[in-house]
Short mmCIF file of the C-alpha atoms (twelve columns), coordinates in Angstrom:
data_MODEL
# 
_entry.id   MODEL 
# 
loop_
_atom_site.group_PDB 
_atom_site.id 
_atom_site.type_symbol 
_atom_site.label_atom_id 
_atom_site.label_alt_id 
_atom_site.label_comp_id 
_atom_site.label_asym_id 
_atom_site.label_seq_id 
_atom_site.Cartn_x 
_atom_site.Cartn_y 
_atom_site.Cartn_z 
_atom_site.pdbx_PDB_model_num 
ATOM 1  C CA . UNK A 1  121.237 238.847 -28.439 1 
ATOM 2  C CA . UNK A 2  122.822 240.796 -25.641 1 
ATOM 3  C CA . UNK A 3  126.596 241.240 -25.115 1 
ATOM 4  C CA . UNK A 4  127.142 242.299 -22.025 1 
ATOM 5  C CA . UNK A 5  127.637 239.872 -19.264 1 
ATOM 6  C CA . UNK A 6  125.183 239.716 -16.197 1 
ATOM 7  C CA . UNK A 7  125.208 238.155 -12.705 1 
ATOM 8  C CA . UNK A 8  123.188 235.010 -11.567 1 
ATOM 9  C CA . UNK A 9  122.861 232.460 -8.883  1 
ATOM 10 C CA . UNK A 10 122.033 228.762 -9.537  1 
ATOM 11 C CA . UNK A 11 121.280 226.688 -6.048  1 
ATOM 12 C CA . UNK A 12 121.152 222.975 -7.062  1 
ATOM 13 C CA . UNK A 13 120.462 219.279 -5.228  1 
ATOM 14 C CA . UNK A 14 123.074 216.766 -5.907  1 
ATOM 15 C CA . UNK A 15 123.089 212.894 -5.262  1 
ATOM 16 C CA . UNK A 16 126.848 213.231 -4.278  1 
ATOM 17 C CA . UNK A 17 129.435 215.552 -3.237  1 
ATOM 18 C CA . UNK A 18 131.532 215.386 -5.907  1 
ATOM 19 C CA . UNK A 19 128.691 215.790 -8.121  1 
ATOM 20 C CA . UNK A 20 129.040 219.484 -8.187  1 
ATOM 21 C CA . UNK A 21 131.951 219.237 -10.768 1 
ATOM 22 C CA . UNK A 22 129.430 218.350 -13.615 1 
ATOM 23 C CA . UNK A 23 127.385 221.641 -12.526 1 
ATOM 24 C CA . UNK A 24 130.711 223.620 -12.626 1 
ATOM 25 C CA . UNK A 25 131.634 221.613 -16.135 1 
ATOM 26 C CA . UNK A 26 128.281 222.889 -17.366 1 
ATOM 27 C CA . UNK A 27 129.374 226.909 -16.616 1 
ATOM 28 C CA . UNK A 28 132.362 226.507 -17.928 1 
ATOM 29 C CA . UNK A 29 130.670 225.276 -21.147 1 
ATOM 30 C CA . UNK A 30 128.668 228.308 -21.514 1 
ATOM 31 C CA . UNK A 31 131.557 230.457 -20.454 1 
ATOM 32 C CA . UNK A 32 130.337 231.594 -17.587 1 
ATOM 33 C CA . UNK A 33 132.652 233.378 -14.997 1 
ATOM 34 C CA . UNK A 34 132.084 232.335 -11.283 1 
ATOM 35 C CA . UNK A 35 132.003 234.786 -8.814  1 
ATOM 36 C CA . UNK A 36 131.471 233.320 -5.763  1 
ATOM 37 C CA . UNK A 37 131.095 229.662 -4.750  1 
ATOM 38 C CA . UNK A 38 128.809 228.076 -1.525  1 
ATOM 39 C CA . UNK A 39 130.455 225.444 -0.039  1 
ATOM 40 C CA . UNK A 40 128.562 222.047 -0.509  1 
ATOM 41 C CA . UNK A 41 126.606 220.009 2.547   1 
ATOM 42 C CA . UNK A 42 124.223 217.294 3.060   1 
ATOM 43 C CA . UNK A 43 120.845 217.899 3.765   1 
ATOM 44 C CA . UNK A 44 117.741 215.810 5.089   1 
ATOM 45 C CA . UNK A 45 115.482 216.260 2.300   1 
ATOM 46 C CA . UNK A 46 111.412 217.382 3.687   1 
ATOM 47 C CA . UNK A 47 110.463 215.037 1.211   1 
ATOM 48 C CA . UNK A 48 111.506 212.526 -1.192  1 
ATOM 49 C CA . UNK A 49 112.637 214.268 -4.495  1 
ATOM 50 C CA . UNK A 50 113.609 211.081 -6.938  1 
ATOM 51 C CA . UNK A 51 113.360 208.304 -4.293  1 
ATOM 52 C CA . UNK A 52 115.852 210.147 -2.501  1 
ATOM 53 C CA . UNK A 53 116.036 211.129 1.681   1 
ATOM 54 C CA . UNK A 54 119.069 213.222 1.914   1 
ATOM 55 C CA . UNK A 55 120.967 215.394 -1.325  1 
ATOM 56 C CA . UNK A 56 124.120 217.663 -1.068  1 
ATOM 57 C CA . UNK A 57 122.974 221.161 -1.563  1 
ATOM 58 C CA . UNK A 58 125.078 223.997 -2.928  1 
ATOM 59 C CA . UNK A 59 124.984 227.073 -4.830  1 
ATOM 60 C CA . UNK A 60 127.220 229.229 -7.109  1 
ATOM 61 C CA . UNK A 61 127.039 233.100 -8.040  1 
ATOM 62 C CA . UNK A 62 128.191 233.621 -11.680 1 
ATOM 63 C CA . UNK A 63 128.283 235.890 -14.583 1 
ATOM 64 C CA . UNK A 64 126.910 234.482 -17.586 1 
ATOM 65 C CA . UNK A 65 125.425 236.335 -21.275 1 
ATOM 66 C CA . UNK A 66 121.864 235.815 -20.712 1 
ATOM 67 C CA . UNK A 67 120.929 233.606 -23.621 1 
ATOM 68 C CA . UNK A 68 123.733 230.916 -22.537 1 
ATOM 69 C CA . UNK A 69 121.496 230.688 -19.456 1 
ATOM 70 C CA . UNK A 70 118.605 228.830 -20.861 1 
ATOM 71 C CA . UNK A 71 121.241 226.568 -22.592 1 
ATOM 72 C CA . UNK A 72 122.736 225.718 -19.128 1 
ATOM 73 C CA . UNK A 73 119.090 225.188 -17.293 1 
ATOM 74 C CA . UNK A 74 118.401 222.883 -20.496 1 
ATOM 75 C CA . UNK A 75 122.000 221.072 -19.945 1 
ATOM 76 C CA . UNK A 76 121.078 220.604 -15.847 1 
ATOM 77 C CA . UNK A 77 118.025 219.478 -16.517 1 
ATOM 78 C CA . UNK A 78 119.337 215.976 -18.473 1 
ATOM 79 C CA . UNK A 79 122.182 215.862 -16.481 1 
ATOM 80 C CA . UNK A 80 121.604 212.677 -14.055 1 
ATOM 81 C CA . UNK A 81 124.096 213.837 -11.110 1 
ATOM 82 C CA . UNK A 82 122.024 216.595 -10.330 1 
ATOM 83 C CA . UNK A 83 118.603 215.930 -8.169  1 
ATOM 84 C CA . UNK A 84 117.362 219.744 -8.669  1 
# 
């Protein structure tokens, strides 16, 4: 497994706001460093992604070892406050 850190960018839908502390609990988790942070807004949806019309999109830039990084797509995946 590698050691040295490298850089990434996850963009994600949320059904709320706030939501975007369990994304941020989920880096810290893997010990990723963030870098850089979007700042979170509502968006009309083209179509419905999990019965849902509008999501709050967002994105984070972060520095992560890159085997942590499957364990975090794994962890977003099953976690319910986040759409995509």
């Amino acid at each position: 497994m590698e050691s040295e850190k490298k850089n990434y960018e996850i963009s994600f839908l949320l059904k709320e706001e706030n939501d975007v502390e369990a994304v941020l609990k989920h880096l810290s988790q893997i010990g990723a460093e963030i870098l850089n942070e979007g700042k979170i807004s509502e968006i009309k949806l083209a179509y419905p992604i999990k019965k849902l019309n509008l999501a709050y999109f967002g994105w984070v830039h972060f520095a992560a070892l890159p085997g942590e990084v499957l364990k975090l797509n794994s962890a977003l995946r099953l976690e319910g406050k986040v759409v995509r």
